[in-house]
C-alpha positions in Angstrom: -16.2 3.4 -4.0 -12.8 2.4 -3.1 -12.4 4.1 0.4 -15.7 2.5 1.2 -14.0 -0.8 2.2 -12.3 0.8 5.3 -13.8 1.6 8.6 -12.5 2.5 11.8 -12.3 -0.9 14.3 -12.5 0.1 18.0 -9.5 -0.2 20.0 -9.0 -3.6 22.1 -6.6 -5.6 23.2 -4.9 -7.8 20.5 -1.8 -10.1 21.0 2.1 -9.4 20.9 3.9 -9.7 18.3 7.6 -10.2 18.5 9.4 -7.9 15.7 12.8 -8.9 16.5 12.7 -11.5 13.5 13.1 -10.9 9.6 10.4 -13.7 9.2 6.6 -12.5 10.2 5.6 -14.4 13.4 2.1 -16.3 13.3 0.2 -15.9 16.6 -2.9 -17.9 17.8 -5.5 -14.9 17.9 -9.0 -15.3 18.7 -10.5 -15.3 15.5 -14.2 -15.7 16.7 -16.3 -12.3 16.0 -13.1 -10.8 15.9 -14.5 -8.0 13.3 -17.6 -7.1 14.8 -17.5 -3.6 16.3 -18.0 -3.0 20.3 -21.2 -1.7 21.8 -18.8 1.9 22.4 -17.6 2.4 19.7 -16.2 6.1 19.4 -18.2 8.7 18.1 -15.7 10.4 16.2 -14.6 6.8 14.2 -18.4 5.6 13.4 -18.6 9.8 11.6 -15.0 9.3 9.5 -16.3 5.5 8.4 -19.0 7.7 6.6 -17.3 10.8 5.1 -16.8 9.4 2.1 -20.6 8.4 1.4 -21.3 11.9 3.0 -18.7 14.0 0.5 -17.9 11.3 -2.5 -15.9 14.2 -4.2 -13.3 14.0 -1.7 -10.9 11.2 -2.2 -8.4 10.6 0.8 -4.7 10.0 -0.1 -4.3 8.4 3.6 -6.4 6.8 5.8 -6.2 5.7 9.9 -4.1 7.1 12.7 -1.1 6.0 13.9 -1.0 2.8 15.9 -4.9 2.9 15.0 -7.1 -0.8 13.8 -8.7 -0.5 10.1 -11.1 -2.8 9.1 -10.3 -3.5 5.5 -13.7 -5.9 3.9 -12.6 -7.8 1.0 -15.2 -9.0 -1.4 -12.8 -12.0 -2.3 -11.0 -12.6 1.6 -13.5 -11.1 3.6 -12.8 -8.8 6.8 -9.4 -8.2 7.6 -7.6 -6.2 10.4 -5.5 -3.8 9.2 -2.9 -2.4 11.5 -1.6 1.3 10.9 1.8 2.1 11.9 3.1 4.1 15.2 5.9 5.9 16.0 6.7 5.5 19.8 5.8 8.1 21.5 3.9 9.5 18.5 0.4 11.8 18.8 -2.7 9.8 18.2 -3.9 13.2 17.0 -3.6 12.6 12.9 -3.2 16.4 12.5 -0.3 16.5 13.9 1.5 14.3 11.8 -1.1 15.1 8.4 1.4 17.8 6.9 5.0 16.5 8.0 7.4 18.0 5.6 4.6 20.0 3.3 4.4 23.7 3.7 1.7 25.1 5.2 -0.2 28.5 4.6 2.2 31.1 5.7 5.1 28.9 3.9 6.4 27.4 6.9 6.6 23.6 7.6 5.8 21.6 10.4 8.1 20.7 13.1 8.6 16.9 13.6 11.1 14.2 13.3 13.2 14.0 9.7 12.0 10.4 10.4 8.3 10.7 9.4 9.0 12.2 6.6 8.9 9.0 5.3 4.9 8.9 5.9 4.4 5.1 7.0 2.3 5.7 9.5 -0.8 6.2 7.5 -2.9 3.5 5.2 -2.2 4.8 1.8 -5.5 5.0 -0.6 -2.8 3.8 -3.3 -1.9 0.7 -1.2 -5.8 -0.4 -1.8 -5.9 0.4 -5.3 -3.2 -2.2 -5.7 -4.6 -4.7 -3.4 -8.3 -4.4 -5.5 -6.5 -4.9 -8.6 -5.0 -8.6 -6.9 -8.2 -9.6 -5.8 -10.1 -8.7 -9.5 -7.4 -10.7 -11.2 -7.6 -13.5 -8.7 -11.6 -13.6 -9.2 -12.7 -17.4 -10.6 -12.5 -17.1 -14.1 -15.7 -16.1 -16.0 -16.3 -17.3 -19.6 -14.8 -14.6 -22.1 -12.9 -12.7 -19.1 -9.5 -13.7 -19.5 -8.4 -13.2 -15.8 -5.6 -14.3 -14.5 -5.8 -16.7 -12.1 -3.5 -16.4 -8.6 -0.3 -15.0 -8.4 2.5 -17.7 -8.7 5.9 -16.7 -8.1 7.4 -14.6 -5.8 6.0 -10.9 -4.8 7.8 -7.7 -3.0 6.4 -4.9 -1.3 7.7 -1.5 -1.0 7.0 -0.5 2.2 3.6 1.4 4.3 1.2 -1.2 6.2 1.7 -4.3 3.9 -1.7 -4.7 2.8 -0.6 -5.6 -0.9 1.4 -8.3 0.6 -1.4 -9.4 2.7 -3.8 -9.6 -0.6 -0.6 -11.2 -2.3 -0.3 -14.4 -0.2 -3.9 -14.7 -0.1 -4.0 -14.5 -3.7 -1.7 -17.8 -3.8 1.5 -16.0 -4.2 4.4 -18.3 -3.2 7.0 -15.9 -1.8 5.9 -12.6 -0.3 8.7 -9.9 1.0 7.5 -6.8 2.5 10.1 -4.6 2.8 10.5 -0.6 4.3 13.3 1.9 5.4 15.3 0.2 8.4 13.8 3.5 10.3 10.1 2.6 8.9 7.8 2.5 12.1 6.3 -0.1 9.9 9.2 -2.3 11.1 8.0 -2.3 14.7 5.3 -4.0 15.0 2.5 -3.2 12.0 3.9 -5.3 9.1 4.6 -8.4 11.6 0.6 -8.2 13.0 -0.6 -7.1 9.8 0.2 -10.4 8.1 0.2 -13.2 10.9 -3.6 -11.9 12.7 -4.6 -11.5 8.9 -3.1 -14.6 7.7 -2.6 -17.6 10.2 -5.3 -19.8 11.0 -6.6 -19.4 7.6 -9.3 -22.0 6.0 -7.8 -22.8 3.1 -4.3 -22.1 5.0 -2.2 -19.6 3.5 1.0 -21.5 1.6 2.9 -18.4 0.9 6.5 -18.1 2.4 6.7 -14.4 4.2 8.7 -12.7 5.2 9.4 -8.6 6.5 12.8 -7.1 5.9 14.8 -3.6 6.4 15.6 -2.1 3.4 17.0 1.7 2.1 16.7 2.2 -1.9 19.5 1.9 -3.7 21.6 0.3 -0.9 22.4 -3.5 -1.8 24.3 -4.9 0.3 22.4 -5.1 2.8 21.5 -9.2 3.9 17.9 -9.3 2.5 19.4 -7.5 -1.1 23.0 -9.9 -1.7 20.1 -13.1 -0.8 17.1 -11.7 -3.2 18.9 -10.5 -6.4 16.4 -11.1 -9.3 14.5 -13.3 -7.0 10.9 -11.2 -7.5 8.6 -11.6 -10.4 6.5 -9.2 -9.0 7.3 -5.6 -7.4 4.4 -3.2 -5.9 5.4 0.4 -5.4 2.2 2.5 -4.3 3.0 6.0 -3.4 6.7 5.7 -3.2 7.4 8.4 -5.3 6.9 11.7 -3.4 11.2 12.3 -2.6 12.5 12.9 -6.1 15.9 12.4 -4.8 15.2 9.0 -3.9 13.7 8.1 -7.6 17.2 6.8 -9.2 17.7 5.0 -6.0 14.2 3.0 -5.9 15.1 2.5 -9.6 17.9 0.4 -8.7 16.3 -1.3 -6.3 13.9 -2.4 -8.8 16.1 -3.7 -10.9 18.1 -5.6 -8.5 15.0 -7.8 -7.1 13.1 -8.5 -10.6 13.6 -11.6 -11.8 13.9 -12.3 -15.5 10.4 -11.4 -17.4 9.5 -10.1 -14.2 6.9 -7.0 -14.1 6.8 -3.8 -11.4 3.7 -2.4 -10.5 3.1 1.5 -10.0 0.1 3.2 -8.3 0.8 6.9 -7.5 -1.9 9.4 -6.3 -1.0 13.1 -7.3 -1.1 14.7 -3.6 2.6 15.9 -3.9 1.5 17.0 -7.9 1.9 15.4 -11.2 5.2 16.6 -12.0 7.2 14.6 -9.2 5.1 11.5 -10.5 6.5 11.8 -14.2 9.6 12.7 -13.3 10.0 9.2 -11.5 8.9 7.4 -15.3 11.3 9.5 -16.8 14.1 8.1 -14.2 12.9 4.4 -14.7 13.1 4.4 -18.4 16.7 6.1 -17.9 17.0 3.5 -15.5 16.6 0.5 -17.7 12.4 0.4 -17.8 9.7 0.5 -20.3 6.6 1.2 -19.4 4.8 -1.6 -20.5 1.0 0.3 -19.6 0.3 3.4 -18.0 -3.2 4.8 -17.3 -5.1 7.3 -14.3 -8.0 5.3 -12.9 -11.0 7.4 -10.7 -11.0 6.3 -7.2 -14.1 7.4 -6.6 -17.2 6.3 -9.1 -16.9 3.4 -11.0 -18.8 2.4 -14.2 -22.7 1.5 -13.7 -21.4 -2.1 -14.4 -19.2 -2.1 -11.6 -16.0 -1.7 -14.0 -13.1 1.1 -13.6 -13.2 4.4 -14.6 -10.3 4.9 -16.6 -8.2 7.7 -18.7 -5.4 8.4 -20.5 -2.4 9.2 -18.2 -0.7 12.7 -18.7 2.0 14.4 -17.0 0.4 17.6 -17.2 -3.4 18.7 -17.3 -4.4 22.3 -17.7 -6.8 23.1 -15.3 -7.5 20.5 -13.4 -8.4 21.6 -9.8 -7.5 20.2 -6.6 -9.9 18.3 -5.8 -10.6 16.5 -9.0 -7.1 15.8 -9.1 -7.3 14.0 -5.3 -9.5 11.6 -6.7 -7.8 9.9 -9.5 -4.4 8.3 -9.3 -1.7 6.4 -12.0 -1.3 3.1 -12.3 1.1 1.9 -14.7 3.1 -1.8 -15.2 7.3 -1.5 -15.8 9.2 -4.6 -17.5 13.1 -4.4 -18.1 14.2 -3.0 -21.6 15.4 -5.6 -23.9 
């Protein structure tokens, strides 16, 4: 089970990180036992670690509070500390900020700042489903596999808590650029820690060249975009597709930082529906995409052999309910049109 890899880490002290620079910082932390959980732990984490052994049928969308530690466990990299974004002066209370923008019962919506909206201050379940699909293909190779092996090349992130791009440079990619709105809470301080605690005094050392960078959809003229055109081989999008107004915008985003031959990866849970999911494909193949593969993989169960659970991906299923809906998500690969 996917979500399985996360649990709450209890809250201590950990070091500064200056975000006033483009280019992610690389403390010296204490890495010794740096992942083992204190004596007093609180209650209330050690129960949410276990809700998803205790109710399998729900599959979260989002995971952590903000400004709260995750413990993401790797089977390839091992334990890693996974930061989730704050907003100053924002509620450690995850209800409060759950539902920002989405209409509750009586049809109103919640009050709070136009800037959350933009939902960076959770750990997105799609963000993992891209960063286990890194680690399977970077796997040793086992006779009659076919994996690929590492990811050569350069790499950018879409925004949220960078964990892709974390999984990236440990999966031997040579340039990684994590990238979120300029107003991203992301930007102040989760991205930065999230990739120096998680990636400096590594044994073998980490090689990639990253790097964090400010950056609105469809807006390129901003530094990082006039430096970085076509420079990517690899884009990962994971749940970046919940404003429709924004879709032709992140198009041409996409298309401005993919290098020749380059690929774009999509993961997309259906929280916000199905529709607003399709109607971003349609907009990328207007764009200038094809949709090289496209398929909904269960979060959830896996295969007794330890394989995905896999479908065929539709833009519409009649009468699918709620719940079962939560638990499976899209994943497709984009390449330019010839």
């Amino acid at each position: 089970m996917l979500n399985s890899r996360l649990r709450p880490l209890p809250r201590r002290n950990y070091p500064t990180i200056d975000t006033n620079t483009s280019e992610a910082p690389v403390p010296t932390p204490n890495f010794e036992n740096k992942n083992e959980p204190d004596e007093e732990e609180d209650q209330e984490d050690i129960f949410s670690s276990f809700l998803g052994h205790l109710f399998p049928d729900d599959a979260p969308a989002f995971h952590g509070d903000p400004g709260q530690h995750l413990l993401y466990s790797s089977p390839r990299y091992g334990n890693l500390d996974i930061m989730v974004p704050s907003y100053p002066s924002s509620s450690e209370n995850r209800n409060e900020e759950i539902a920002a923008g989405q209409k509750k019962n009586d049809g109103t919506v919640n009050a709070v700042d136009e800037g959350r909206k933009l939902f960076a201050h959770f750990l997105w379940s799609a963000a993992m489903v891209v960063a286990e699909g890194v680690e399977e293909a970077d796997m040793p190779f086992v006779k009659g596999g076919g994996r690929e092996r590492g990811y050569k090349g350069g790499k950018g992130d879409l925004g949220g808590a960078a964990l892709p791009s974390v999984i990236c440079a440990l999966a031997n990619a040579t340039t990684v650029a994590a990238t979120d709105h300029p107003s991203s809470p992301a930007l102040s301080g989760a991205i930065a820690f999230n990739t120096s605690y998680n990636l400096s005094n590594r044994n073998p050392p980490v090689n990639a060249a990253i790097s964090m960078h400010p950056h609105e959809w469809g807006v390129l003229s901003d530094p990082f975009s006039t430096a970085n055109k076509g420079k990517f081989s690899r884009i990962c999008a994971a749940d970046c597709f919940w404003m429709p107004e924004q879709h032709e915008n992140l198009t041409r985003t996409m298309q401005w930082f993919l290098s020749p031959g380059g690929k774009v990866w999509i993961v997309a849970g259906f929280h916000t529906g199905r529709p607003i999911v399709a109607q971003f494909f349609e907009t990328a193949v207007r764009g200038g995409f094809v949709v090289e593969r496209i398929f909904e993989r269960d979060t959830v169960e896996r295969l007794e052999g330890g394989g995905e659970i896999r479908r065929e991906w539709m833009p519409e299923r009649e009468g699918e309910s709620v719940d079962n809906r939560k638990r499976w998500c899209v994943v497709a690969v984009l390449r330019r049109a010839e």
